[in-house]
VMD Tcl script that draws the C-alpha trace (Angstrom):
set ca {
  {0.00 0.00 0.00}
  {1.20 2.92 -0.86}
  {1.20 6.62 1.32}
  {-1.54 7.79 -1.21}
  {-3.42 4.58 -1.10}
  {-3.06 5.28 3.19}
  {-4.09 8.69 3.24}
  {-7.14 7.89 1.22}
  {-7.91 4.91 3.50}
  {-7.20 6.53 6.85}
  {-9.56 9.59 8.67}
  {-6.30 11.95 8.57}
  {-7.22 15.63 7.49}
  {-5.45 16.54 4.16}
  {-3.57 18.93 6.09}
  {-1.61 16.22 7.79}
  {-1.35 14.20 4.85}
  {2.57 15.22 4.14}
  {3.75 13.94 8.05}
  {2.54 10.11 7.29}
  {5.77 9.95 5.29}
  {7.47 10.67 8.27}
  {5.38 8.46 10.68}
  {5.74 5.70 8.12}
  {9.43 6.00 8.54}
  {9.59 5.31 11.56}
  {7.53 2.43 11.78}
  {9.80 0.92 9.29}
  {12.56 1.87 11.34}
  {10.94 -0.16 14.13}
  {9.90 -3.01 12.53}
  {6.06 -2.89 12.24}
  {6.20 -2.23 8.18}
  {8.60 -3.12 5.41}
  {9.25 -0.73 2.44}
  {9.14 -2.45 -1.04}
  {8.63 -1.43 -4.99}
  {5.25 -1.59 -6.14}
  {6.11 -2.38 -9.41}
  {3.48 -0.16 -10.76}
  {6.10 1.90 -12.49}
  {5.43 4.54 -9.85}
  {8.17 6.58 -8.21}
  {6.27 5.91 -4.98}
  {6.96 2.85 -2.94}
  {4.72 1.18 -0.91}
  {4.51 -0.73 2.74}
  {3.54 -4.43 3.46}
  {2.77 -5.83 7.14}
  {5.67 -7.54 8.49}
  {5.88 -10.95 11.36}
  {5.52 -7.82 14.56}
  {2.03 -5.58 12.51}
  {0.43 -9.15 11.89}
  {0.33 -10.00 15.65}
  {-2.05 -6.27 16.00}
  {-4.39 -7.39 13.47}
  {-7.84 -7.55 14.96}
  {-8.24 -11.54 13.39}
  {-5.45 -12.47 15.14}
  {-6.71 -14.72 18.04}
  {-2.84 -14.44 20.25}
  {-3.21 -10.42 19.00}
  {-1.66 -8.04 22.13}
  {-3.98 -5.15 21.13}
  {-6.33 -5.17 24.26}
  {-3.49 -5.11 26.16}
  {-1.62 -2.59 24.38}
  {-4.73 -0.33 24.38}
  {-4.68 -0.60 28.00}
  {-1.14 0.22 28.42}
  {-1.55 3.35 26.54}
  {-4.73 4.58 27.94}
  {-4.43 8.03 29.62}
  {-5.53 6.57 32.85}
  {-2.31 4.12 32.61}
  {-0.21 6.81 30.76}
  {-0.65 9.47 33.77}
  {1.02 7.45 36.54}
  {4.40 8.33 34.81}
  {3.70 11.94 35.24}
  {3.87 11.90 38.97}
  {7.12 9.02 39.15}
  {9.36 12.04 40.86}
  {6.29 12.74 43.30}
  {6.37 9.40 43.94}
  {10.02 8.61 45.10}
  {9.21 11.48 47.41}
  {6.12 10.01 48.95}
  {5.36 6.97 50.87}
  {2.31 5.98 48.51}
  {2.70 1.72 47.78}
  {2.84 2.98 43.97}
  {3.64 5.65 41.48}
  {-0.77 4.95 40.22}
  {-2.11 5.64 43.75}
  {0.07 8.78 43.96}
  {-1.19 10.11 40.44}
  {-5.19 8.81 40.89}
  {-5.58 8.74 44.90}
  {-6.39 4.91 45.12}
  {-4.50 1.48 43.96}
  {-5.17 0.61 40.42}
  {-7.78 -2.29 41.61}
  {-10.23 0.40 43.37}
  {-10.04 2.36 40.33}
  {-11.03 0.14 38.43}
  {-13.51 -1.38 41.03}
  {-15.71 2.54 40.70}
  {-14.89 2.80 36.67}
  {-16.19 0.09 34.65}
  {-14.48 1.36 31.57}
  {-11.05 0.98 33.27}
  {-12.08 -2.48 34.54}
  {-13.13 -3.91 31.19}
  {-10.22 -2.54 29.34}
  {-7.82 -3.63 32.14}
  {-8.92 -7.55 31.84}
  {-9.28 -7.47 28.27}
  {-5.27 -6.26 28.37}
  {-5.16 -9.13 30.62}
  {-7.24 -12.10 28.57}
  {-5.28 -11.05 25.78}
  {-1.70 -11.25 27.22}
  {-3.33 -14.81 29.18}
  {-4.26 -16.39 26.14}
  {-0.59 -16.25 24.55}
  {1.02 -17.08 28.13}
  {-1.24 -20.45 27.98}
  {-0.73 -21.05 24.32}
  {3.48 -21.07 25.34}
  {2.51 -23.17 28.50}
  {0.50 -25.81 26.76}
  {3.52 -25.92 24.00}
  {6.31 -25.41 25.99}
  {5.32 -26.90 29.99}
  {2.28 -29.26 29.26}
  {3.96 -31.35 31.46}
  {3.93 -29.32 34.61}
  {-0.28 -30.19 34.71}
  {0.36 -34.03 34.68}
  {-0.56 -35.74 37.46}
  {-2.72 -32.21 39.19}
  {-6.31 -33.27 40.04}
  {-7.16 -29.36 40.95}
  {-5.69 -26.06 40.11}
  {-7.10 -22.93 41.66}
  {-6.23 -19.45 39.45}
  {-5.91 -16.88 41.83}
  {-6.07 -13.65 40.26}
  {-7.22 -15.13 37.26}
  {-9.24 -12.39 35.98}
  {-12.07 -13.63 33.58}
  {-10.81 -17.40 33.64}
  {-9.24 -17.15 29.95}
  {-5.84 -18.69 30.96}
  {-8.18 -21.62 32.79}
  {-10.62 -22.26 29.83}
  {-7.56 -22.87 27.46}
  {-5.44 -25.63 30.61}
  {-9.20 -26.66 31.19}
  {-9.76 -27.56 27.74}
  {-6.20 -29.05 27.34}
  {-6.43 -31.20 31.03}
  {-10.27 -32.10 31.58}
  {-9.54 -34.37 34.17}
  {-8.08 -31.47 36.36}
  {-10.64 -29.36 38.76}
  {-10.11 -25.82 37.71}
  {-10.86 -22.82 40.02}
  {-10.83 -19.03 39.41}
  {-10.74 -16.72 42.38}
  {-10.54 -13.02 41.50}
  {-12.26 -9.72 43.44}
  {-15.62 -9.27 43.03}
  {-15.82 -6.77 40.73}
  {-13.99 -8.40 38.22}
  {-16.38 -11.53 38.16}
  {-19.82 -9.21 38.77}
  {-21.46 -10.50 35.88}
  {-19.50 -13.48 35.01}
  {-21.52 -16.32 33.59}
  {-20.72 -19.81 36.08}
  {-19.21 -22.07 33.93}
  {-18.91 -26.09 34.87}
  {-17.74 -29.20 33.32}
}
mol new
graphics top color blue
foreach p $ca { graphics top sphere $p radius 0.5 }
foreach p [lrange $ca 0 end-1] q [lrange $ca 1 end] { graphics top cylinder $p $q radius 0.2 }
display resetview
């Protein structure tokens, strides 16, 4: 795809057209695109996906983008504003000195925080079991219960569950992060 074909296929104001050169630079530089010749004859070249862009693709089940989207939410982002503030202080962390409360009552009073948070969560979960059930599969053998403490909205269990039926799974989390939570059994 070439910068033309992206401008035309992105919300960017013409006025801002001329910097996604630039911005497209450095996401070459960084890895998420590769530069190549279209081979249309044109003088312009054009940028393909490349092994780190595919893994942000919405259709990609082991995707980081929930948890990425969390990361960079201003809520997340603000903490780092107040790290000197911190150092001085005897707040636990860096978020209760920006926000007043630990990031768990935040989120316990603003739904939006909490959903985003254990999305970020499900989504980094689902690649940590996917590397577990490849890599440690035999670390479950022989277990005839596991309890998942902190285990957010079970995904990490559902995936051992699946792989180890014979294996009692429990997930224990605060209550507002399972208000609402459909009971699941075997």
């Amino acid at each position: 795809m070439t910068i033309s074909e992206l401008a035309l296929a992105l919300p960017i104001h013409p006025s801002k057209v001329h910097s996604l050169y630039r911005l497209m630079r450095i996401l070459v530089h960084s890895g998420f695109f590769a530069e190549h010749k279209t081979g249309q004859g044109d003088s312009e070249n054009g940028y393909v996906l490349t092994p780190a862009s595919r893994l942000l693709l919405k259709d990609n089940l082991l995707s980081p983008r929930p948890l990425l989207f969390a990361a960079l939410d201003p809520i997340l982002m603000d903490p780092w504003q107040y790290l000197s503030a911190w150092f001085q202080n005897d707040d636990p962390t860096v978020f209760t000195t920006a926000h007043g409360r630990n990031i768990w009552d935040y989120a316990a009073h603003e739904p939006g925080v909490n959903h985003f948070i254990h999305e970020g969560m499900a989504s980094n979960g689902l690649l940590a079991a996917t590397v577990m059930l490849s890599k440690c599969k035999g670390v479950f053998e022989g277990l005839k219960s596991l309890v998942d403490v902190g285990g957010s909205t079970g995904t990490v269990t559902k995936v051992l569950a699946k792989a180890f039926p014979q294996i009692d799974f429990t997930v224990f989390d605060l209550p507002h992060v399972v208000d609402g939570l459909q009971l699941a059994r075997k």
